[in-house]
C-alpha positions as CSV (number, residue, x, y, z in Angstrom):
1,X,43.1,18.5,-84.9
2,X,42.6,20.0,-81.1
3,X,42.0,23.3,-83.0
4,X,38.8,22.3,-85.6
5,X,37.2,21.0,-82.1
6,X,38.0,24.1,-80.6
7,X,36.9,26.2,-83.6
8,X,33.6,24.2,-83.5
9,X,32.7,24.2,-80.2
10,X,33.3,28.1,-80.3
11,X,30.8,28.2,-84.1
12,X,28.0,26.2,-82.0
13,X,28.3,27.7,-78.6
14,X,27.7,31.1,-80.8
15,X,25.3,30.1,-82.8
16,X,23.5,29.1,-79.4
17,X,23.6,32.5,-77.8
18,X,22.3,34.3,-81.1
19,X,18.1,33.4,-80.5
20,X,19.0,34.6,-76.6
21,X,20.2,38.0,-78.1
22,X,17.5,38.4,-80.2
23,X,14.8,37.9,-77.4
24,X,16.6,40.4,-75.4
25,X,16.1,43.2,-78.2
26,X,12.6,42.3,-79.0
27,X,11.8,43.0,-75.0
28,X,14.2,46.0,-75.3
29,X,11.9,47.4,-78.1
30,X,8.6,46.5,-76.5
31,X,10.0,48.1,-73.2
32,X,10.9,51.3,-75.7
33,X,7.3,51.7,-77.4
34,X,5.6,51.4,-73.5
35,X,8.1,54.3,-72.3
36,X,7.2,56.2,-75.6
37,X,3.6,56.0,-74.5
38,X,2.4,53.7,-77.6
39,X,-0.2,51.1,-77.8
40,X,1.2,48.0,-76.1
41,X,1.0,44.4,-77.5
42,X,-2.4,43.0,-76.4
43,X,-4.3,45.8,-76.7
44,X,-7.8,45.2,-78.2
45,X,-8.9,48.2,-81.1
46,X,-11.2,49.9,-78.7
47,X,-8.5,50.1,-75.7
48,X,-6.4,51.6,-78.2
49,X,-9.3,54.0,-79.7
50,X,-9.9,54.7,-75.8
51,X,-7.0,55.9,-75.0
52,X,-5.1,57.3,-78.1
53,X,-8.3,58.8,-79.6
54,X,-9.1,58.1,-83.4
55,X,-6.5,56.8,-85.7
56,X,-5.8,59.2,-89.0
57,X,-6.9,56.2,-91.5
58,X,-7.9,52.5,-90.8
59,X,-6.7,49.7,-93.4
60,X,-9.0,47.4,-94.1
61,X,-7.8,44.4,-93.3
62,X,-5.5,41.8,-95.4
63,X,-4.9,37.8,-95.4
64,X,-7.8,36.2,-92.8
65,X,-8.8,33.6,-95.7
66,X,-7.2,30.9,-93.5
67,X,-6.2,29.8,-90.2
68,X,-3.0,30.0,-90.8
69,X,-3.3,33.5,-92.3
70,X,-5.3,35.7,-89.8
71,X,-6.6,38.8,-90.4
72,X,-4.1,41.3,-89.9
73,X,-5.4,45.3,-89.6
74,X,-3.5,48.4,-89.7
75,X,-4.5,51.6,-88.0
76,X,-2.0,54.7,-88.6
77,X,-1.6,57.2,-86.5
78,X,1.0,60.4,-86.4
79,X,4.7,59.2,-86.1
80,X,3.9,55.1,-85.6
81,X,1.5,52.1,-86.9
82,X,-0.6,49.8,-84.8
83,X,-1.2,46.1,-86.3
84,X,-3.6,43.9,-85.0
85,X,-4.2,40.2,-85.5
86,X,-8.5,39.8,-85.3
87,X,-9.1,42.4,-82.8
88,X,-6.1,42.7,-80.6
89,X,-2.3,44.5,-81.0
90,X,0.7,42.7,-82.2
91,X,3.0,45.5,-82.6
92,X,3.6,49.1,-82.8
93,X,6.3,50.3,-85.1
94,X,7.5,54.2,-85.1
95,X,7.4,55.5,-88.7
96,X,10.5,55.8,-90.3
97,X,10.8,59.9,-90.1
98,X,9.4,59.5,-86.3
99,X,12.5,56.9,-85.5
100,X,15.1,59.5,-86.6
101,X,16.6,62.1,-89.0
102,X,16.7,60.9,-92.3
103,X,19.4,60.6,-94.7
């Protein structure tokens, strides 16, 4: 019996340190896009068009019909992605190829 409390307490003490580990790589990778010199979150379009010049091709923007869905924009550029929710940066992401040899 002392050993299913045990086993417990050592599921839910877990399960309450996953959401803390998953914080910590989320600022690991935003810490990883500024070093790379990449648009940071919070950006608005013409910071980023400022500073890293032109994108190769703007998306036109999808969702924005409701509140709930805003309008998201994508701008690529050479080796990454910039999304945008209305007019400001929600993430960067490295295109695959850019990230590392492929398989």
């Amino acid at each position: 019996m002392h050993n299913r409390y045990l086993l417990l307490a050592s599921l839910l003490g877990l399960g309450a340190a996953l959401p803390a580990s998953a914080d910590v790589l989320l600022i690991e990778r935003a810490e990883q896009a500024q070093r790379a010199g990449l648009p940071a979150n919070g950006l608005t379009m013409a910071q980023v068009e400022a500073r890293f010049g032109a994108p190769l091709e703007k998306l036109a923007p999808v969702a924005g019909y409701k509140p709930d869905h805003p309008p998201i924009t994508r701008w690529r550029y050479a080796g990454h992605t910039v999304y945008f929710e209305h007019q400001r940066v929600i993430s960067t992401v490295l295109d695959t190829a850019a990230a590392g040899p492929s398989r």
